[in-house]
N, C-alpha and C positions, 0 to 999 in steps of 0.2 A: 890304242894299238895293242894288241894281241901278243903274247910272247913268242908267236910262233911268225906274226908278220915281218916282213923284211925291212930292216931297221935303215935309214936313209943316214945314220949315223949325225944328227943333227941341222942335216942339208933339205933342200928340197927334194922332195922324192921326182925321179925322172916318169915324168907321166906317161912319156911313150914308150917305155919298158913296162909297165904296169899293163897298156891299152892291148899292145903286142904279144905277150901272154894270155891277156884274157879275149881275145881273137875279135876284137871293137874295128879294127884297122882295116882298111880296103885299099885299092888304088896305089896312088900316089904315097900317101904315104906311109902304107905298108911296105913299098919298094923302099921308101929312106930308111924303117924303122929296119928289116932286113940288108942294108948296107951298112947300118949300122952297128949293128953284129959281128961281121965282119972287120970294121976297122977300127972299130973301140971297146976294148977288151971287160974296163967297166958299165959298159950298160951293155955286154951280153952275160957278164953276170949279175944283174940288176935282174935283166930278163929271166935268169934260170932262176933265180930266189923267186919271183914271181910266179914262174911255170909251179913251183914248190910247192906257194904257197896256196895257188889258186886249188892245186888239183888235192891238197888236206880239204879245203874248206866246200867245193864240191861232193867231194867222198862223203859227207856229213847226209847227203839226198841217199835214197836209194834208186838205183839205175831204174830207168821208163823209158817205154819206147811207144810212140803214138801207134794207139792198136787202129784196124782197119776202120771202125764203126768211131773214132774219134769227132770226124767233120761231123757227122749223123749229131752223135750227141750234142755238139756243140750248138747246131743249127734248133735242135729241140730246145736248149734253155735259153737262145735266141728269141723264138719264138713265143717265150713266155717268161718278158721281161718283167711281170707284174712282180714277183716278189724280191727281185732284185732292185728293184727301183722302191722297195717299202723298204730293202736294208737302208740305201743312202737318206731315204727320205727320215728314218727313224735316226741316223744318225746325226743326222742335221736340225731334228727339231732337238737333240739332247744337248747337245751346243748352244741352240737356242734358250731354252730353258735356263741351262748353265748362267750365261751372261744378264736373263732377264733376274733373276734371283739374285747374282751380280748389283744390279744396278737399285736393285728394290731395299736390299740390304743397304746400301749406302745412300741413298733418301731418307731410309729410316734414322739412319746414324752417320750426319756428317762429320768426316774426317777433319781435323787441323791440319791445316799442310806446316810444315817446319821445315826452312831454309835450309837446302843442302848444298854444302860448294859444290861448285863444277869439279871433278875429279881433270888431273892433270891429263894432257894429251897422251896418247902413247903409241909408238909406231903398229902401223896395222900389219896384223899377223902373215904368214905365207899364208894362201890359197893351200888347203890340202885337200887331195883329192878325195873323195868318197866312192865306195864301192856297194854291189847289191850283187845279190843272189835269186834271181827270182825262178821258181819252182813251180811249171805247170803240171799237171795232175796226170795228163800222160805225156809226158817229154822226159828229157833229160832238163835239168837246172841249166841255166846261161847266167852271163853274168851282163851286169851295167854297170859304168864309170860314170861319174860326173867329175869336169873338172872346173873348179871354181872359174878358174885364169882364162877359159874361154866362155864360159856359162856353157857346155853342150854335153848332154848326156847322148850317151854311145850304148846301143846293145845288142849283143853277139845274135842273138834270135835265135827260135829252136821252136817254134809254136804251130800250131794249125791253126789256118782261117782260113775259111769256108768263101766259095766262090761267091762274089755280088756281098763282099762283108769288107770290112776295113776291120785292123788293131789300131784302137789309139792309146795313148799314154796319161797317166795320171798320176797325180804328187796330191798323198794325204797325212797333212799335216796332223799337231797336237787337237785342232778343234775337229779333226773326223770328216774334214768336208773335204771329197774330192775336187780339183782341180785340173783341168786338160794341158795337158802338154804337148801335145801332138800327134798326125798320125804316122804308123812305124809302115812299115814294109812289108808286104807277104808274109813273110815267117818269122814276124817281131823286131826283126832287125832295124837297125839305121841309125839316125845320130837327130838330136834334137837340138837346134839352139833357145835357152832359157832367156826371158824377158826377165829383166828386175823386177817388175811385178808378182813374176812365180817363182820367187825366191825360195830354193830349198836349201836343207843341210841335214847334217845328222841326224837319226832319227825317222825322219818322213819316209815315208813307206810307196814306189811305186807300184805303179797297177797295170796291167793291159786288159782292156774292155774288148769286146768284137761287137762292132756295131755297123750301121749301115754304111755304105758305099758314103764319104765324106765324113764320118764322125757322127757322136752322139748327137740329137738335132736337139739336144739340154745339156744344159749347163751341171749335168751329172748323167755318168753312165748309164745306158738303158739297156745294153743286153749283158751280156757271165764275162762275168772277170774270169780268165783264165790262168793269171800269174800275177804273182805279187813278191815281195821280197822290200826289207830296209838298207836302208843307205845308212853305212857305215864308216869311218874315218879307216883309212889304210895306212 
């Protein structure tokens, strides 16, 4: 936590004061999050340390506005996903690499394992929310929340994508391999529910790819990542 982030003074931080500041909310329960402003005095200032905080850490981008020729360009490094598909692919054999060295080194030199107690149980932590910033090359910065308590990352949107294109989402962890999380909305936005499987936290950096009508037809992005941004503890 940040010295300048808004300190939940040892409590759980109110998630939908956080969501509602960084503009994640729609519907239903944008109308409770805004009634709730109104009748409960601390989570509308929950919400204004939020508003606070969000627009310092915004401020850090320099303002962009998607120029005319933005979809153009987009669709050109669309169209030639070759050297972007040698980034993931170069990342993924270094991982590889990594672990075969890994395992070669410990053939060479077997370990003794030595008995170690079970450490005592211990009550599991709050859920604390994480936050991102992610910063396309011509927009404004948006923000994404994930919150543990429901697994579902939320993102405000702000992006271009090009007619007969899908965005979808992806969490890249410590080993560099991208991962799909799903597809977002028109202009980046919408909410994703996370499977236990694609377990993220701290640290892991989401992506949005523009790729075809349905998502990447691989199990790694094929056309330009247009934003990216890490998830950080709030």
């Amino acid at each position: 936590m940040t010295p300048d982030t808004p300190d939940p003074a040892g409590e759980e931080p109110d998630v939908m004061a956080a969501e509602l500041a960084l503009g994640v909310l729609d519907g239903e329960e944008r109308a409770v999050a805004l009634r709730r402003l109104l009748a409960e005095p601390a989570f509308a200032r929950d919400a204004e340390r939020w508003r606070t905080y969000f627009a310092a850490l915004f401020a850090q981008w320099p303002e962009a506005e998607p120029g005319e020729d933005a979809e153009r360009r987009i669709m050109a490094l669309a169209e030639a996903p070759r050297r972007q598909s040698r980034f993931w692919t170069w990342a993924t054999g270094l991982s590889t690499l990594a672990a075969a060295g890994l395992l070669a080194a410990l053939i060479d030199r077997p370990v003794r394992l030595i008995p170690v107690p079970a450490p005592a149980p211990r009550a599991a932590p709050a859920a604390i929310p994480l936050v991102a910033v992610l910063a396309p090359e011509d927009a404004k910065p948006f923000g994404a929340i994930y919150d543990p308590a429901t697994r579902e990352v939320r993102l405000a949107g702000g992006i271009v994508v090009p007619t007969q294109r899908d965005a979808e989402l992806w969490a890249i962890g410590a080993d560099g391999v991208p991962k799909a999380l799903g597809l977002l909305a028109r202009d980046g936005a919408g909410r994703i529910r996370i499977t236990p499987r694609q377990a993220i936290g701290a640290g892991v950096t989401l992506a949005i790819s523009i790729e075809p009508l349905g998502g990447s037809p691989k199990d790694t992005p094929t056309g330009p990542v247009v934003a990216t941004g890490t998830l950080t503890l709030i």
